[in-house]
N, C-alpha and C positions, 0 to 999 in steps of 0.2 A: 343487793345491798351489801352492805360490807366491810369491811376488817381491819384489823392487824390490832395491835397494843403494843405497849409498853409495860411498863414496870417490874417489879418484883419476881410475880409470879405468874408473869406472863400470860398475856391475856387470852382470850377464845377470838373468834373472830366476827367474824362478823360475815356479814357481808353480806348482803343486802342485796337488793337489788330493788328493780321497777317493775312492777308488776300493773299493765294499764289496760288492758282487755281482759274480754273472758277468756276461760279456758278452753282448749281447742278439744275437739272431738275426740273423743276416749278411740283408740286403735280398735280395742273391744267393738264400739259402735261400727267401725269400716269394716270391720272382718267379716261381719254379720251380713254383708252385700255384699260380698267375694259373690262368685258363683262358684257354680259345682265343680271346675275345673280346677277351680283352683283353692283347694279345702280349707282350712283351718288350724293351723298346728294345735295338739291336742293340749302341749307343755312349752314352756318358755326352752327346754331343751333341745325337742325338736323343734322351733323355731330355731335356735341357734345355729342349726345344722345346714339351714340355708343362707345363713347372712355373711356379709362380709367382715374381716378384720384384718387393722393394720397389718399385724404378721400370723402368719401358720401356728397354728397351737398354742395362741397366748391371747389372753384377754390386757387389754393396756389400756389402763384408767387415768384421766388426769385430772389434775387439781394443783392447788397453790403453792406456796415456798415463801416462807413458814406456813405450818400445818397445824392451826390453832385450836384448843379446847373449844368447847366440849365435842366438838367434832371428829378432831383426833384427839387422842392422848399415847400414854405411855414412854413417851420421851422420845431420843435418840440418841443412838451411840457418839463418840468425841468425832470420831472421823466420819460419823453422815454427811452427807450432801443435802440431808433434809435437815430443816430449823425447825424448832421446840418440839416435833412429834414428825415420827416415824409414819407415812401409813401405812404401812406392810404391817404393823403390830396385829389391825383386826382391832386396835379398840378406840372411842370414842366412837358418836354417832355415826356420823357419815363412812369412816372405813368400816365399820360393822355392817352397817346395809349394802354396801359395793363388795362387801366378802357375802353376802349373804344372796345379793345377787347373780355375781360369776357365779357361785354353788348353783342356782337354779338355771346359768346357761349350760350349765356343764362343764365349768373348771372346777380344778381344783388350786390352793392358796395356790403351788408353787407353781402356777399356770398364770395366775395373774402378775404382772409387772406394772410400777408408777411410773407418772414422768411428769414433770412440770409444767403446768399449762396457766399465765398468770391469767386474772379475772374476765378482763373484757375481752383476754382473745379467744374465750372457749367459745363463746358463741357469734365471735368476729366472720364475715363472710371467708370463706376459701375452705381449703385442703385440712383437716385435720391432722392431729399426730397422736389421736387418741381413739379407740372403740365409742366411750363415754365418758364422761366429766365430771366431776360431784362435788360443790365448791358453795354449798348454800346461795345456789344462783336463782334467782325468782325469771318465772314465766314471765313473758310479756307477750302481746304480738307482736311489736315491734321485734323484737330479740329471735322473735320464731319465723322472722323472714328469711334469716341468714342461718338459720341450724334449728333443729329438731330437739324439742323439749321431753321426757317421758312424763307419765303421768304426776303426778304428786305423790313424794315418800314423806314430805311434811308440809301441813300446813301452819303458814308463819301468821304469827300475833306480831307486831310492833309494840317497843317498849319505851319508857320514859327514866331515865335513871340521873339521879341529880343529889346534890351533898346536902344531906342532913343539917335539920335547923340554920336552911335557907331561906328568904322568901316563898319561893318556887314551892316550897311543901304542905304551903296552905291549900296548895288550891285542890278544890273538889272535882273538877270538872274541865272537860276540854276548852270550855267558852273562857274560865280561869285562867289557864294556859296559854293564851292568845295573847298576853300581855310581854310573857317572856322571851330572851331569847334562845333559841335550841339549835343545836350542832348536828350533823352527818355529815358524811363525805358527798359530795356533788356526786348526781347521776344516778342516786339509790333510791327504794324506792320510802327508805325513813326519810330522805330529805326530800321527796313528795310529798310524803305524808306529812311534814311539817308544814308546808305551805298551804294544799288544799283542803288539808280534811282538819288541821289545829289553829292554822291563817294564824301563826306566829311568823316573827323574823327566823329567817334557815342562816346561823351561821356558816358562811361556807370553808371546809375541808377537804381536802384530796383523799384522806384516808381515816380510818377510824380512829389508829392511835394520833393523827394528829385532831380529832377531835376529842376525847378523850385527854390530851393534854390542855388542850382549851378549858375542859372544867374543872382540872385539877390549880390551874391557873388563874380560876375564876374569870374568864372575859366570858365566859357563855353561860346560865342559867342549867343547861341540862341537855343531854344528847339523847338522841331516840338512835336505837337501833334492833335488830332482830331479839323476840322474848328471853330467848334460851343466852346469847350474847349478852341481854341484861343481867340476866343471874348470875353471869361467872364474874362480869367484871362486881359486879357491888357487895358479891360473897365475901363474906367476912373474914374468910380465911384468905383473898385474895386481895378484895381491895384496889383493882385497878386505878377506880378512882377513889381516893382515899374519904373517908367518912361518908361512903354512897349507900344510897339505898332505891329500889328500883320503886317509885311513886305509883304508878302506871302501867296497864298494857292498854292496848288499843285493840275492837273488833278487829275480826281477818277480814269484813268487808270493808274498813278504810280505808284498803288500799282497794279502784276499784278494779272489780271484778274477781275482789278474793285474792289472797298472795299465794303461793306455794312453792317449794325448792322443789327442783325436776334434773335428773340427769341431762347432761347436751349430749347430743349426737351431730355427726355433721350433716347438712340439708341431706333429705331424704336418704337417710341411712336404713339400710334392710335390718339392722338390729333394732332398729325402736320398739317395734311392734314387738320381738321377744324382751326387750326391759319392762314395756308394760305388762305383757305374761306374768314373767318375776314377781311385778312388787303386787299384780294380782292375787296369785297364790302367797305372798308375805303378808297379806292383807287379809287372806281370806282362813289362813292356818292360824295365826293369831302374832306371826313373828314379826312381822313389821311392829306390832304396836309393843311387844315386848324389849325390842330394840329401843324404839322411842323412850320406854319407861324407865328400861336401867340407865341408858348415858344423859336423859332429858330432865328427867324427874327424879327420880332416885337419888342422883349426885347432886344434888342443889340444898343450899342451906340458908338458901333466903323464905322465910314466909309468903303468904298469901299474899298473891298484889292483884289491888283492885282491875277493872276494866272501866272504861272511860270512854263512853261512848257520845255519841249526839240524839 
């Protein structure tokens, strides 16, 4: 699912994706059937030590252009090549867990290099130009015939965000919502989610800030896009869309089979199974979810928003 923005203060992104089957077998699970010949790396390090990469002594990550909140932040210099956010900074979400990642393949920062990989061709069939990918891209099966997903470093809510002391703010309930009409970009899995699981009108958009212009414009009722994407834009100190407020989240089961954001790799890449290592031991030392809580939760100044379920 997915991204971009407009305005002021420039939005987060988005980005979305389709998330339509279950999730594929944990590596953890295949490992465990190896035979004896062929052991088990003990650390996502040692893993690393046998996989492949684009070049000799450099981890090369790719993702978007713009580099949107809360994802990345920190800015960028006048003469970057990157738009709104550096990811070499190390902060906002997602460069936080890909610096935290390389750490546990065994680089270090100035090991790792970006490069620009736009949305759909990270998991597009062919040749890569990237180790891994991190771009708020949602699983699907479909998407994991042509490239390799890791495990889950966040699992997505979908969200409802629409302008204060509108119709649209009455309603209680998803079966309420069915009346209205709600915006995503075509091919995400919010404007899935609009159809099957809220069976409203999906206004259609290419992109998020052109949805997002839409309700600022009033032709559409209200856009759904990823939880953490609803908070930046309707934060009050940002305002994407001006006098918002996020009404809604939605179960992680309305998209089916669970949504979750996963690094790509290209079809069977020998580094998967050590990015699952990684966000294993990030998961299991407490970093992963302390990452999640300072760029997810911490930085967020919208209150409590319901769940909306069926």
């Amino acid at each position: 699912m997915r991204k971009f923005l407009l305005g002021v203060a420039l939005l987060a992104v988005v980005a979305a994706a389709c998330a339509e089957e279950s999730e594929p077998a944990s590596p953890s699970a295949d490992a465990s059937e190896t035979t004896s010949t062929s052991a088990t790396p003990a650390t996502a390090a040692d893993c690393a030590v046998g996989a492949t990469f684009v070049a000799d002594g450099v981890l090369t990550i790719g993702t978007d252009n713009p580099a949107y909140p809360p994802y990345f932040q920190g800015g960028s210099d006048k003469d970057s090549d990157w738009k709104i956010n550096d990811p070499t900074t190390g902060e906002g979400f997602e460069s936080a867990v890909a610096y935290e990642i390389a750490s546990r393949l065994g680089f270090t920062d100035d090991q790792v290099t970006w490069t620009v990989v736009k949305f759909a061709q990270s998991y597009a069939p062919g040749p890569k130009t990237f180790d891994f990918d991190i771009n708020q891209i949602s699983y699907s099966a479909k998407r994991a015939q042509a490239a390799d997903f890791s495990e889950s470093y966040y699992d997505v809510n979908q969200a409802l965000v629409v302008v204060e002391k509108t119709p649209i703010t009455d309603a209680t309930s998803v079966e309420e919502l069915a009346a209205f009409t709600l915006a995503a970009p075509i091919g995400t899995t919010s404007y899935d989610l609009i159809q099957s699981y809220i069976g409203a009108e999906a206004g259609v958009y290419q992109t998020l800030a052109d949805s997002v212009a839409a309700l600022n414009a009033g032709q559409v009722d209200g856009i759904v896009v990823d939880y953490p994407t609803a908070l930046y834009i309707a934060d009050p100190f940002v305002q994407q869309v001006k006098n918002s407020t996020v009404l809604a989240q939605f179960p992680n089961d309305a998209v089916e089979g669970g949504e979750y954001f996963g690094t790509v790799q290209a079809k069977d890449s020998t580094l998967t199974p050590c990015i699952n290592l990684a966000l294993q031991e990030m998961k299991a030392d407490g970093s992963l979810e302390a990452i999640t809580t300072e760029w997810l939760s911490e930085k967020t100044n919208v209150g409590e928003v319901p769940v909306f379920s069926k």
